[in-house]
N, C-alpha and C positions, 0 to 999 in steps of 0.2 A: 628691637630693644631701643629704647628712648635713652638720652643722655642730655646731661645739664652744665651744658661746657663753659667755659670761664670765657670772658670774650674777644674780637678781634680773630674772628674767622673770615682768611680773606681768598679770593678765586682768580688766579690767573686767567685772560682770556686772549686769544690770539688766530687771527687767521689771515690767510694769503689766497685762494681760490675764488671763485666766483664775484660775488661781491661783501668784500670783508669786513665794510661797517655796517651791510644790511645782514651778516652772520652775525657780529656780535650784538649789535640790538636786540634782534631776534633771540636769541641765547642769555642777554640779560632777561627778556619777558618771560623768557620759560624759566628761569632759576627763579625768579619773583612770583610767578602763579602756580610754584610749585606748593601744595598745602601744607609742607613739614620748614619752606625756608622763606626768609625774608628778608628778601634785598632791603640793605639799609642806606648807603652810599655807594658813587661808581664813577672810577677816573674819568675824563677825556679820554678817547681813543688817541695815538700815539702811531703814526709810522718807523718803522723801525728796518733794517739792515736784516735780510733771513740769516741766522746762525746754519753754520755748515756749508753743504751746495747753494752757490751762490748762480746759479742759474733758473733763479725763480723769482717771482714778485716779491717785491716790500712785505713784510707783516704790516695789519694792522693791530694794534695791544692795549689792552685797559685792564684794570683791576678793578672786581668791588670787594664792599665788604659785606657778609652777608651775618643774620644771624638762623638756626638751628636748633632743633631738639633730637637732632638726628647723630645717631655715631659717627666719627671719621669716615670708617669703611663702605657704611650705607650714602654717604652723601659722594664720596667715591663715584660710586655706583651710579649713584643720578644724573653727576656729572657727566661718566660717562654713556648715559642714555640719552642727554640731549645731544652730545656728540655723533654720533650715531644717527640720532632725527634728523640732524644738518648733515648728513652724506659721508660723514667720517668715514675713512677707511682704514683700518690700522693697519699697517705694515713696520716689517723690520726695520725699515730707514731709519735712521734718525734726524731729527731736526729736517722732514723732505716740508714740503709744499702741504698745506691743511684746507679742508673747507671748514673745519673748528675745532679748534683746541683749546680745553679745558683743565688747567691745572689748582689743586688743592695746593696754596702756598705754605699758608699758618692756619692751625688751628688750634688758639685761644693759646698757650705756654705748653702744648703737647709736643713731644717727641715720641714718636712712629716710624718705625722701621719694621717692614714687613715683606717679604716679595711681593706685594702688591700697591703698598704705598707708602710714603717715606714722607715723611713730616716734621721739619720743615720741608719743603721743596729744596731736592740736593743742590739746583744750581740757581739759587735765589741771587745770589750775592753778587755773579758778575754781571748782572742779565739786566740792562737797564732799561730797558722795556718793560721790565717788572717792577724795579727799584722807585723809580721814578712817576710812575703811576701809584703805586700804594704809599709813596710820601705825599704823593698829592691829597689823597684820601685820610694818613693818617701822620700826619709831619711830627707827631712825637713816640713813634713807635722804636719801640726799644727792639731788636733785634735778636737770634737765638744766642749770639756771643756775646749779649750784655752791651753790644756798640747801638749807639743812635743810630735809626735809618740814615742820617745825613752823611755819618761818616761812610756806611756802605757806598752811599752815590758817589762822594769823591774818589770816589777810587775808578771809578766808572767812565770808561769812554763814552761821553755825550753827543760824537759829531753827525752821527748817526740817525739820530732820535729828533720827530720832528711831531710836535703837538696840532692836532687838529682839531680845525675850530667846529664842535658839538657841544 
């Protein structure tokens, strides 16, 4: 089923394994030559601090935005098939160690709660490796609590977060 979503669909990406700016390159080209999406913009990659066990590599993290005529749940799903193409393995852990991770942030003024996907993304707000990449991309974006992006970032511990030059 096709849908005609309002806009400001945007994709978390993030990885720590192998080699993590040659994962997410790679993972933006397949989100772009997929035939139903269309990368429109996309951060800088960002080093970042792993949330959780701290006995693993740095992430590296960028946000695009993409546009769709694809449902939430279907585009879900594609995300997580590129996932999966780059060596994904999913386990119980949380927040462990990734070869690519794929996160559905916003999609367009939708809320979604589902056991399968939750929309916003539940922990957008304190995650400056997200924050900070999708202002980059979109500096006037209003957020799901009505706050500017900017006020989200101030709130955000920056020491962490280190922009790379791409």
């Amino acid at each position: 089923m096709k849908y005609n979503p309002s806009p400001g669909i945007f994709i978390g990406l993030g990885a720590n394994l192998g080699d993590p700016v040659q994962q997410l390159t790679d993972a933006l080209a397949d989100i772009d030559s997929h035939a139903d999406i269309k990368l429109l913009e996309r951060s800088h990659f960002y080093s970042s601090a792993p949330m959780g066990p701290k006995d693993q590599p740095n992430y590296i993290n960028a946000v695009c935005k993409v546009s769709t005529n694809l449902l939430p749940i279907d585009l879900l799903h594609v995300l997580q098939a590129i996932e999966l193409s780059h060596g994904r393995v999913r386990k119980a852990e949380r927040w462990g160690a990734r070869t690519l991770d794929l996160d559905l942030l916003l999609y367009g003024n939708e809320y979604i709660k589902t056991e399968e996907l939750t929309v916003p993304h539940y922990g957008m707000s304190g995650r400056e490796f997200v924050l900070v990449p999708l202002f980059e991309i979109q500096p006037d974006l209003i957020m799901p609590n009505n706050q500017p992006i900017a006020h989200w970032i101030r709130e955000c511990d920056l020491t962490a977060l280190t922009r790379l030059m791409n």
